[in-house]
N, C-alpha and C positions, 0 to 999 in steps of 0.2 A: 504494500500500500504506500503511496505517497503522502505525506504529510509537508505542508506549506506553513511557517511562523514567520510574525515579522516582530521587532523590537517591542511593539507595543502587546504582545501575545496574544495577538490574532492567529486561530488557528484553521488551516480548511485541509480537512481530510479528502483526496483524491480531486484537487482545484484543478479545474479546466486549462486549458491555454490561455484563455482571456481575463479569467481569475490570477494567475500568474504575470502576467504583462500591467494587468493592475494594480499590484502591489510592489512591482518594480516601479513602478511608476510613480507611483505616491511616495517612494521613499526620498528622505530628505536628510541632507549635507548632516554628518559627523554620526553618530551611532546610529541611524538608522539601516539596517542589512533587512536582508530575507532570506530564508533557509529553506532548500526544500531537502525533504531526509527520503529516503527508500527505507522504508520499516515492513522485512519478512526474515518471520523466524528460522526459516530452513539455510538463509543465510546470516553467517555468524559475521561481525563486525559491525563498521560504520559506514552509511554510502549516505553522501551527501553532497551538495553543491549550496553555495551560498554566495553573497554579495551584500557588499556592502557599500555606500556612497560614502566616500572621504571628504573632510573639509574644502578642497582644492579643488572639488567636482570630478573627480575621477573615480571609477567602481572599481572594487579592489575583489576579486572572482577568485574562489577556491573551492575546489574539489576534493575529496577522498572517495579512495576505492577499498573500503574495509577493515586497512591498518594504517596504522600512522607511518611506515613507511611512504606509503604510495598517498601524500597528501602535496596538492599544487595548488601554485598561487600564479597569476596573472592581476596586470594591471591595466586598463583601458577608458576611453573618451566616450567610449560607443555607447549608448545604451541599447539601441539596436542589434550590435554583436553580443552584447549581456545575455537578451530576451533571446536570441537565436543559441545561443549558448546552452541557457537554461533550459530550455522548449527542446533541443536538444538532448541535453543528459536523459528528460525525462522518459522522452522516447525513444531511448538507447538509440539517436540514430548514428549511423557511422562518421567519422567527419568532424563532431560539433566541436573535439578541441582544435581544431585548424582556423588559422585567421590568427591565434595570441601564442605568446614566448612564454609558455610555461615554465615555473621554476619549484624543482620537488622542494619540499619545505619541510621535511617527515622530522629529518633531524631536530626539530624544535621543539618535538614533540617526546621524543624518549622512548621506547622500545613499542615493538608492536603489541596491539592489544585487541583482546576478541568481546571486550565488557558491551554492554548493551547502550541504542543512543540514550542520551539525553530524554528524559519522559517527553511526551509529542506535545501536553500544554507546557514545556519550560520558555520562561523569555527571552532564555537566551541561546544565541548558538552554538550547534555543539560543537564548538573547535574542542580542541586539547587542551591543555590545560585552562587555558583563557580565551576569553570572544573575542575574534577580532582585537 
């Protein structure tokens, strides 16, 4: 199941495309992000993508694929490549990290780990140690 949170813990269980595009949308300069998480139990880990808008007006976009090794971060202007990014991940399609210079980040994070996300009403995201 897909689960969508944004800073203010708005939560939508299995948000449409358009539901996504408008909460990217509303988010606004310095803590504001949006997380959408993959939550099934048969897979063990964390899969997520999230974004955040930075003071400077630029979205600051990261991904993991189940362990804190394999977690990236990108930076970009676009909010357009953001939505295709995002819209992207969720429908596994091939391709969506093409367009940005990803940079694995895992190290920041400290050994891999199989613990479960973050509960799906938390406000904040589930990075690793700290949000964003």
């Amino acid at each position: 199941m897909l689960i969508a949170t944004n800073e203010r813990g708005d939560v939508l269980k299995r948000p449409s495309k358009l539901a996504v595009g408008r909460m990217l949308a509303n988010l606004r300069r310095g803590s504001a992000h949006l997380v959408l998480e993959r939550v099934d139990e048969d897979q063990p880990g964390r899969w997520y993508i999230q974004v955040r808008l930075r003071e400077n007006n630029t979205f600051q976009l990261e991904y993991r694929d189940g362990v804190a090794e394999q977690h990236y971060q990108t930076l970009t202007i676009s909010q357009e490549k953001v939505l295709g990014a995002l819209l992207g991940w969720v429908g596994a399609k091939p391709g969506w990290r093409g367009g940005f210079m990803w940079n694995n980040i895992g190290e920041q994070f400290g050994p891999s780990d199989c613990e479960s996300p973050e509960p799906s009403g938390s406000t904040k995201p589930p990075t690793d140690p700290e949000p964003f």
